[in-house]
C-alpha positions in Angstrom: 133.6 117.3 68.8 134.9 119.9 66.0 137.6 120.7 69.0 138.4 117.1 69.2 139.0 116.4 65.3 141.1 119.9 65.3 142.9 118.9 67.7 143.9 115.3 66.6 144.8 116.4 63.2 146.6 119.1 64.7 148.8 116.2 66.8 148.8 113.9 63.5 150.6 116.7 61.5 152.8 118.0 63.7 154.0 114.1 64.2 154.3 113.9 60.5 156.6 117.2 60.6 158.5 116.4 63.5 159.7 113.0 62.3 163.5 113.1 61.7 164.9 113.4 58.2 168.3 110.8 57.3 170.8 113.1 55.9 173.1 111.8 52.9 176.3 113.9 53.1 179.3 113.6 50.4 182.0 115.8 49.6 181.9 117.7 46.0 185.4 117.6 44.4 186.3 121.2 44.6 187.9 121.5 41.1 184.3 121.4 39.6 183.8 124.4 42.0 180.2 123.2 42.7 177.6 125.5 43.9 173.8 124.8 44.9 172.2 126.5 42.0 168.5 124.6 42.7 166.4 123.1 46.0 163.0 122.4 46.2 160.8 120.8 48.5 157.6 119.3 49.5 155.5 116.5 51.5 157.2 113.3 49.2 160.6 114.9 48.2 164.0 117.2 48.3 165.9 118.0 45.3 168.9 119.8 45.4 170.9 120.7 41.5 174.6 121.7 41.9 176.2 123.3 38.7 179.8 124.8 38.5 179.9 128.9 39.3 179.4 130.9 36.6 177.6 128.9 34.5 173.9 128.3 34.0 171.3 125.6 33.4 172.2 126.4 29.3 176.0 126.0 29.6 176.7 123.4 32.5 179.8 121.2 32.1 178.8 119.1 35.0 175.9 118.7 37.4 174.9 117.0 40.1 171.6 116.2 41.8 170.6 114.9 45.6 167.2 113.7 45.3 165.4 112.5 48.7 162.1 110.6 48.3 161.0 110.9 51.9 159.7 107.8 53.7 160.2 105.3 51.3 163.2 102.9 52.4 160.6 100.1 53.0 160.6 100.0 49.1 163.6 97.8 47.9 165.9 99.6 45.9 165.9 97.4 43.0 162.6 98.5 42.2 163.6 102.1 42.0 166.5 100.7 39.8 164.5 98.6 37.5 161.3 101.2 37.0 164.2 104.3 36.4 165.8 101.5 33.8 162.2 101.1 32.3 161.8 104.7 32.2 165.3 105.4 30.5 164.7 102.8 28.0 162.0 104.9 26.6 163.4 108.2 26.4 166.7 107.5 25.2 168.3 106.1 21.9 171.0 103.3 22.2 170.7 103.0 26.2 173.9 101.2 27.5 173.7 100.6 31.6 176.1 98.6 33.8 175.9 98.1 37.2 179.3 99.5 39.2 178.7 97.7 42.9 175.8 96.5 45.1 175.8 96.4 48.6 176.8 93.0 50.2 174.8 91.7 53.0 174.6 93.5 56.1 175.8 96.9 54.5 173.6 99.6 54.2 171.9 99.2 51.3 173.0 100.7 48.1 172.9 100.1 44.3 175.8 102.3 41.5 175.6 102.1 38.4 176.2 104.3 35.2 174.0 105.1 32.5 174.8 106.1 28.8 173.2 106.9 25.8 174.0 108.4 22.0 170.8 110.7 22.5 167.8 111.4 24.5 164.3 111.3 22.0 163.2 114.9 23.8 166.8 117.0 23.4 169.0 118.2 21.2 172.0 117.3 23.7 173.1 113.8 25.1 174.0 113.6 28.6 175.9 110.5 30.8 175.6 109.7 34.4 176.7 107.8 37.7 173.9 107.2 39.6 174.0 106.2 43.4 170.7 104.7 45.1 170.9 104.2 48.9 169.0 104.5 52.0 169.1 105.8 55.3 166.0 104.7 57.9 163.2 106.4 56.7 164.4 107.9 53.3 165.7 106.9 49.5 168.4 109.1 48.3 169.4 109.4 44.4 172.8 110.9 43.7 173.3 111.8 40.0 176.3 112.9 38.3 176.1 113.9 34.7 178.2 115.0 31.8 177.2 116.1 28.4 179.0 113.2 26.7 177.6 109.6 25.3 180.6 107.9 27.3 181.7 109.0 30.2 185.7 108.3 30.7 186.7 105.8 33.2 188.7 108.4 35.2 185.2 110.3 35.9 183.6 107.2 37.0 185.9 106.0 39.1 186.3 109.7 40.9 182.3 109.9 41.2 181.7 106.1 42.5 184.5 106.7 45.2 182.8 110.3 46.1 179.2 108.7 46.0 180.5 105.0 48.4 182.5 107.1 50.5 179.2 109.1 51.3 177.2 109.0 54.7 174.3 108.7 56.4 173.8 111.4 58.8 170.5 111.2 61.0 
């Protein structure tokens, strides 16, 4: 029986491990000259931090993360929206967020938006973003691009939501 149960949670894992991962690919504007500075992983997630060569986690100009929450695209995307929104709200001083484009019907899902703020309660710095929610068939992706600025310049935005819709799904 102890043979058995080994051998069926053996199976179980290795079907948990083998199941294929969606891949989110996008090209980085090489002017930033963006490296892959950070990456971890584990059973629920992959985050991956890009930050300009030569500088550091202390001096960034620019960075951008690639967060995969693994087997999660039966959860709607709005609700990662509204409960990052909720989240914000609370950690931030003078939170101003408008919504870029949504995906229209039969499109693959996706939600952009940018996020500003005058400061964040827990920093001495203030930081700016494009975010880009989307999903592939098993996985939610979350494509950040941040600046160290309370308004981020239209130019930037429009650069970052072409790089993030132009973006795709690789299984």
């Amino acid at each position: 029986m102890k043979k058995f149960l080994l051998l069926l949670s053996l199976s179980f894992s290795l079907s948990v491990y083998a199941q294929k991962r969606d891949s989110l690919q996008f090209s980085l504007p090489e002017k930033y000259n963006l490296h892959l500075e950070e990456k971890q992983e584990n059973d629920q997630m992959i985050l991956m931090e890009y930050i300009p060569k030569g500088q550091n986690w202390d001096n960034y100009d620019i960075i951008v993360t690639k967060l995969v929450t693994k087997n999660m695209a039966s959860v709607p995307l709005q609700t990662f929206f509204d409960n990052h929104k909720k989240l914000s709200k609370t950690k931030t001083k003078n939170l101003r967020i408008k919504e870029l484009a949504r995906n229209k019907k039969d499109e693959r899902e996706y939600i952009l938006f940018r996020m500003e703020a005058d400061s964040y309660k827990d920093s001495k710095t203030t930081e700016s973003q494009v975010y880009y929610y989307t999903k592939g068939e098993n996985d939610v992706f979350m494509c950040i691009v941040a600046i160290k600025e309370k308004k981020l310049p239209e130019k930037f935005v429009e650069e970052w939501s072409k790089v993030f819709l132009q973006s795709q799904i690789i299984k």
